[in-house]
VOGUVEX-101472 format. One record per residue: residue number from 0; residue in one letter; chain; x, y, z of N, C-alpha, C in turn. Coordinates in steps of 0.1 Angstrom, whole numbers. Each point is the difference from the previous one (the first is absolute). Layout:
REM residues N
  seq  type  mol   n.xx   n.yy   n.zz  ca.xx  ca.yy  ca.zz   c.xx   c.yy   c.zz
  NUM     A    A      X      Y      Z      X      Y      Z      X      Y      Z
...
This chain:
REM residues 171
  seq  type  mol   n.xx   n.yy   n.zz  ca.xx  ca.yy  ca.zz   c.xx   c.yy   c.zz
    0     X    A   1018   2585    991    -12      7     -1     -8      0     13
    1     X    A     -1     10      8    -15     -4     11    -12      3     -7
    2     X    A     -7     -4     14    -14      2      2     -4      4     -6
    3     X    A      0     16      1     -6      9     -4      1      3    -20
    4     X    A     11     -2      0      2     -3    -16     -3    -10     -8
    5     X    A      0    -14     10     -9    -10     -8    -13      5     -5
    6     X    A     -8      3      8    -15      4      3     -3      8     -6
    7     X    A      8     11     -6     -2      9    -12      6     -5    -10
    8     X    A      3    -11     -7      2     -6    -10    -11     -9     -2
    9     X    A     -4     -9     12    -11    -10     -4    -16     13     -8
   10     X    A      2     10     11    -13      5     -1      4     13    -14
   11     X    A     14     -4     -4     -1     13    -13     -2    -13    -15
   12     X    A      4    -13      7     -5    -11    -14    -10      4    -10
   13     X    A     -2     -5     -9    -11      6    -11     -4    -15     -4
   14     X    A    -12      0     -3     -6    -11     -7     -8      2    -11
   15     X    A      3     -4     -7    -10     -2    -17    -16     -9      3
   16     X    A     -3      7     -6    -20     -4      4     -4      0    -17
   17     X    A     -7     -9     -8     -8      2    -11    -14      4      9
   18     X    A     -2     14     -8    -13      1      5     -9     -5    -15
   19     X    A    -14      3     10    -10     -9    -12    -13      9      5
   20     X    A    -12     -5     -7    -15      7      1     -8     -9      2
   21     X    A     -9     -3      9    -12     -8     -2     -8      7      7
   22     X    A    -14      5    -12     -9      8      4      4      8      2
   23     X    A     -2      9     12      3     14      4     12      1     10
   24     X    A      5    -12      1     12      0     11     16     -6    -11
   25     X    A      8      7     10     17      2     -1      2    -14      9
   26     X    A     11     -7     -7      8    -12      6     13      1     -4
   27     X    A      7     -7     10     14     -5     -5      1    -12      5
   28     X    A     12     -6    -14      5    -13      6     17      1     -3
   29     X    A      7     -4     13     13      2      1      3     -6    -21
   30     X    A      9      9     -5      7     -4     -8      8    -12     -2
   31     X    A      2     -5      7     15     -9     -3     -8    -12     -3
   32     X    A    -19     -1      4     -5    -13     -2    -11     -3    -15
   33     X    A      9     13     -7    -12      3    -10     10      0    -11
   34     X    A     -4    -13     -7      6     -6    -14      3      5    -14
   35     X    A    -21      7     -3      1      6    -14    -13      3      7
   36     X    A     -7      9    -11    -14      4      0     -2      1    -13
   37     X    A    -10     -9     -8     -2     -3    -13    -18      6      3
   38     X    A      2      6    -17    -13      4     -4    -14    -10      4
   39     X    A    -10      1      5    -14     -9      0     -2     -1    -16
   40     X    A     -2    -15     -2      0     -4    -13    -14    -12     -1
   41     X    A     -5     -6     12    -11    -10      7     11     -8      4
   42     X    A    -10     -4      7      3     -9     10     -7    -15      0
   43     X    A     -2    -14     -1      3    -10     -3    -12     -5     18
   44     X    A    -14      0     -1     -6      0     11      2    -14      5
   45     X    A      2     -5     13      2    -15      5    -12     -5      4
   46     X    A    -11     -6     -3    -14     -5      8      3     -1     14
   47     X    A    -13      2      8     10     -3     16      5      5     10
   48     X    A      7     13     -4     10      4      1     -7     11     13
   49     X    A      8      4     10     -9     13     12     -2     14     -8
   50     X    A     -1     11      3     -4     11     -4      7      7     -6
   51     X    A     13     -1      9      9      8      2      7     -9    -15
   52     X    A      1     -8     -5      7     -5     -9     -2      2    -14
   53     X    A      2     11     -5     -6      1    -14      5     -9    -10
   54     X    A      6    -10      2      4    -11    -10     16      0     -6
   55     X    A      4     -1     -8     15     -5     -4      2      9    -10
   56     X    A     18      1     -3     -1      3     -7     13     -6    -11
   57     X    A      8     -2    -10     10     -7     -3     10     15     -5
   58     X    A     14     -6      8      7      8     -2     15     -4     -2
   59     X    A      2      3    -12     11     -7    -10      3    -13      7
   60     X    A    -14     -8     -2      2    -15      1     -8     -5     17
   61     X    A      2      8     10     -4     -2     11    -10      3      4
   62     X    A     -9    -11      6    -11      8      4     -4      5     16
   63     X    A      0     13     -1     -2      9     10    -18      4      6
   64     X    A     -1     -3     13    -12      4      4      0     15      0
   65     X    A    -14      7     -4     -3     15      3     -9      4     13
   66     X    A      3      8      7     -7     -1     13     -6     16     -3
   67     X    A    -14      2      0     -1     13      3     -2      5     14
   68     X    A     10      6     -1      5      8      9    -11      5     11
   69     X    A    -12      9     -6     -8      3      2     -9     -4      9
   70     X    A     -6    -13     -1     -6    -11      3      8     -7     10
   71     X    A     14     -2      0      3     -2     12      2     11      9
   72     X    A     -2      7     -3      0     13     10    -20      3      9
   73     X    A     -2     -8     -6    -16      5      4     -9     12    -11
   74     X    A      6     -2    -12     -6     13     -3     -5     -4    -12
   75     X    A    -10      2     -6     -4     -1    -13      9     -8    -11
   76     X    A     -2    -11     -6      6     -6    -11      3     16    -10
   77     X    A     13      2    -10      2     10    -10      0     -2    -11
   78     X    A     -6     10     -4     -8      2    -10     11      4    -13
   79     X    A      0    -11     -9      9      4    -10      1      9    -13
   80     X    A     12     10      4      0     11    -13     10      0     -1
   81     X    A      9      9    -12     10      0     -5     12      2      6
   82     X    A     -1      4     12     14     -1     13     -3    -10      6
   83     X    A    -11     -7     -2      6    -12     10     12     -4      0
   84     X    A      7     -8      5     11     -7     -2      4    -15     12
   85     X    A      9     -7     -5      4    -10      3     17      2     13
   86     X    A     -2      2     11     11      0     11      4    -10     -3
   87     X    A     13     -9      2      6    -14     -5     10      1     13
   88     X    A     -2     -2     12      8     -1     14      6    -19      0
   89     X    A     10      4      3      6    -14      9      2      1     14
   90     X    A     -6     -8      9      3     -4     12      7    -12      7
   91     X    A      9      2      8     10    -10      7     -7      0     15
   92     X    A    -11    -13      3      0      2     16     -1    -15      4
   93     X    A      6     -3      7     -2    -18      7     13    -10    -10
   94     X    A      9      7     -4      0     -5    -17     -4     -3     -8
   95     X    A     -9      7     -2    -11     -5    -16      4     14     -6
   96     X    A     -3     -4    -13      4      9    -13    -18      5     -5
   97     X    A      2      9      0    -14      1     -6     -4     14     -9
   98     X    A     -3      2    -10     -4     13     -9    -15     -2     -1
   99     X    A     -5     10      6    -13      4     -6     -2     13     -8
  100     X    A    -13      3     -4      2     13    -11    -12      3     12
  101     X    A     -4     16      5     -6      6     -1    -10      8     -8
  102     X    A    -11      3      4     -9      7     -9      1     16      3
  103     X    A      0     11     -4      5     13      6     -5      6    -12
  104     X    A    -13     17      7     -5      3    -13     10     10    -10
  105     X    A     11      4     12     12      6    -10     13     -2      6
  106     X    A     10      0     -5     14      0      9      5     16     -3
  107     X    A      5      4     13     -2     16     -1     18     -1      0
  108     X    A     10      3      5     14      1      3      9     -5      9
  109     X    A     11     -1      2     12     -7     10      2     12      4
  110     X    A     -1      0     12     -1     12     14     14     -1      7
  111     X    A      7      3     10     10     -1      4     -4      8     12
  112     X    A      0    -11     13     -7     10     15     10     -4      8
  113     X    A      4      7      6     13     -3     14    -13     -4     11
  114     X    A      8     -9      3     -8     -4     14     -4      3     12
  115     X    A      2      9     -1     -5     16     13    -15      2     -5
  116     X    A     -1      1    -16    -12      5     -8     -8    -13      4
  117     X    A      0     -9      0     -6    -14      2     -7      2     16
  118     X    A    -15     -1      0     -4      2     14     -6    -19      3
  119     X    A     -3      2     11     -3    -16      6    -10      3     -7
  120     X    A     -8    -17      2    -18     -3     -6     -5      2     10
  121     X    A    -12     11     -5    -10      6     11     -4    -15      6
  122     X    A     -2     -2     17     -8     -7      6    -10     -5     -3
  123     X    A    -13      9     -7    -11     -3      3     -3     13    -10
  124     X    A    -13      1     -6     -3      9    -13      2     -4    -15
  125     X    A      5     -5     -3      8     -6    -13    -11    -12     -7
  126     X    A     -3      1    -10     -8     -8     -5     10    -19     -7
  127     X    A     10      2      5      6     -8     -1      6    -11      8
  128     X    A      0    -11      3      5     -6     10     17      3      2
  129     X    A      5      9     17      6      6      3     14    -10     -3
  130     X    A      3    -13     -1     13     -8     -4      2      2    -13
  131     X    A     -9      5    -15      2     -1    -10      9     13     -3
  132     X    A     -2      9      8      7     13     -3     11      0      8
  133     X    A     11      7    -11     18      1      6     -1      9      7
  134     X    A     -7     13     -4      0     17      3    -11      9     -9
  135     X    A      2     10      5    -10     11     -6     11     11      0
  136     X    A     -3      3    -15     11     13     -8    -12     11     -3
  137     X    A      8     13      0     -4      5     -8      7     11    -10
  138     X    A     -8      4    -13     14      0    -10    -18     15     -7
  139     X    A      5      9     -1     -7      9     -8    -15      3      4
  140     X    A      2     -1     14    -13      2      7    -13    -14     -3
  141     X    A      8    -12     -2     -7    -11     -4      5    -12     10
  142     X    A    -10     -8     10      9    -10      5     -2    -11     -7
  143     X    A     13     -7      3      0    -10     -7      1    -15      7
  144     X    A     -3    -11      1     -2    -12      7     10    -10     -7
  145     X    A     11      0     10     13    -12     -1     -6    -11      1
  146     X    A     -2     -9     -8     -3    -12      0      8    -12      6
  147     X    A     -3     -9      6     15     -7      2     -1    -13     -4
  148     X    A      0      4    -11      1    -11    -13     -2    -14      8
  149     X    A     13    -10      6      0     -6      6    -11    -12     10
  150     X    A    -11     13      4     -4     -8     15    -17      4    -12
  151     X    A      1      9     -9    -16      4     -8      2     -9    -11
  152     X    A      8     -9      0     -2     -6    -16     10    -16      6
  153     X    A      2     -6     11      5     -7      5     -3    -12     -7
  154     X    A      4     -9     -4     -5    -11     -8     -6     -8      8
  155     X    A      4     -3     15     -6     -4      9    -17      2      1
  156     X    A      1     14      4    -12     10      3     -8     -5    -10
  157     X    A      1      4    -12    -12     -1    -16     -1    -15      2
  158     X    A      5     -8      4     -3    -14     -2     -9     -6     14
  159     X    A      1      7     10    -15      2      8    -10      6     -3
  160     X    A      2     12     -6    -12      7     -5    -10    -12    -12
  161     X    A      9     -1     -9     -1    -11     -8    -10    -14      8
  162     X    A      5     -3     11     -8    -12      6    -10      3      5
  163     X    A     -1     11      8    -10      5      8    -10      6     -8
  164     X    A      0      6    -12    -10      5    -13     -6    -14     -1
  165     X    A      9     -3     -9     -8    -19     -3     -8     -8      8
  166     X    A      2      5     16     -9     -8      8    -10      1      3
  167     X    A     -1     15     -4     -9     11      4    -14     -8    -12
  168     X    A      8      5    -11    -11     -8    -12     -4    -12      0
  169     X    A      7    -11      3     -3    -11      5    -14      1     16
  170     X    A      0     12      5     -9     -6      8    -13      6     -6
């Protein structure tokens, strides 16, 4: 195979995205890291706990933290109605095993984008800190924000946020 043929195979690849809704914005999170999405049923609140952590929830025996989404994003805690729902992602980074559930005010469809369609993360503009996003899609005149699961929900990361909240209150 050359060059030129590789390069139109990497760039004709397709990738699966769950897209989702919070508030008035379109997301995706690569597929392959998303478990189940179970109905919002409550959630199990932890005393304590930073903003972004809406509390626990038990799932056939395990208990799973819920992160809204939202709130780690900078944006308004969400507001629960009958689409809310429960994202249920597993992440593999440093070797640690880890599932959290997401808060998401609807889960919209499994998208399929070649990666040509995948544009870089704007620089600068973006109301989001520019490492959390994989790419920017767009799919029906709607963009959509690649999440990158990984480095926005890091187990590392939330467990500074986590220290640095607490100290904050503490002073």
């Amino acid at each position: 195979m050359n060059q030129t043929t590789e390069q139109s195979t990497v760039s004709n690849k397709t990738h699966q995205f769950l897209t989702f809704t919070i508030g008035s914005e379109h997301f995706g999170m690569d597929l392959h890291q998303t478990r189940e999405i179970i109905e919002y049923v409550g959630i199990t609140q932890v005393p304590l706990m930073p903003k972004f952590l809406s509390g626990v929830i038990n799932l056939r025996g395990d208990v799973v933290p819920v992160i809204d989404l939202a709130v780690r994003l900078g944006r308004e805690p969400i507001t629960i109605h009958k689409r809310t729902c429960v994202i249920v992602i597993e992440l593999h980074s440093f070797e640690q095993h880890c599932v959290l559930g997401l808060l998401a005010d609807a889960v919209n469809e499994v998208i399929d984008l070649p990666a040509s369609e995948i544009e870089d993360a704007p620089a600068f503009g973006a109301k989001i800190r520019a490492e959390f996003i994989q790419g920017i899609a767009k799919k029906d005149d709607e963009f959509i924000v690649l999440l990158d699961a990984e480095k926005t929900l890091s187990p590392i990361e939330l467990a500074h946020l986590v220290e640095s909240e607490l100290q904050q209150e503490a002073t």
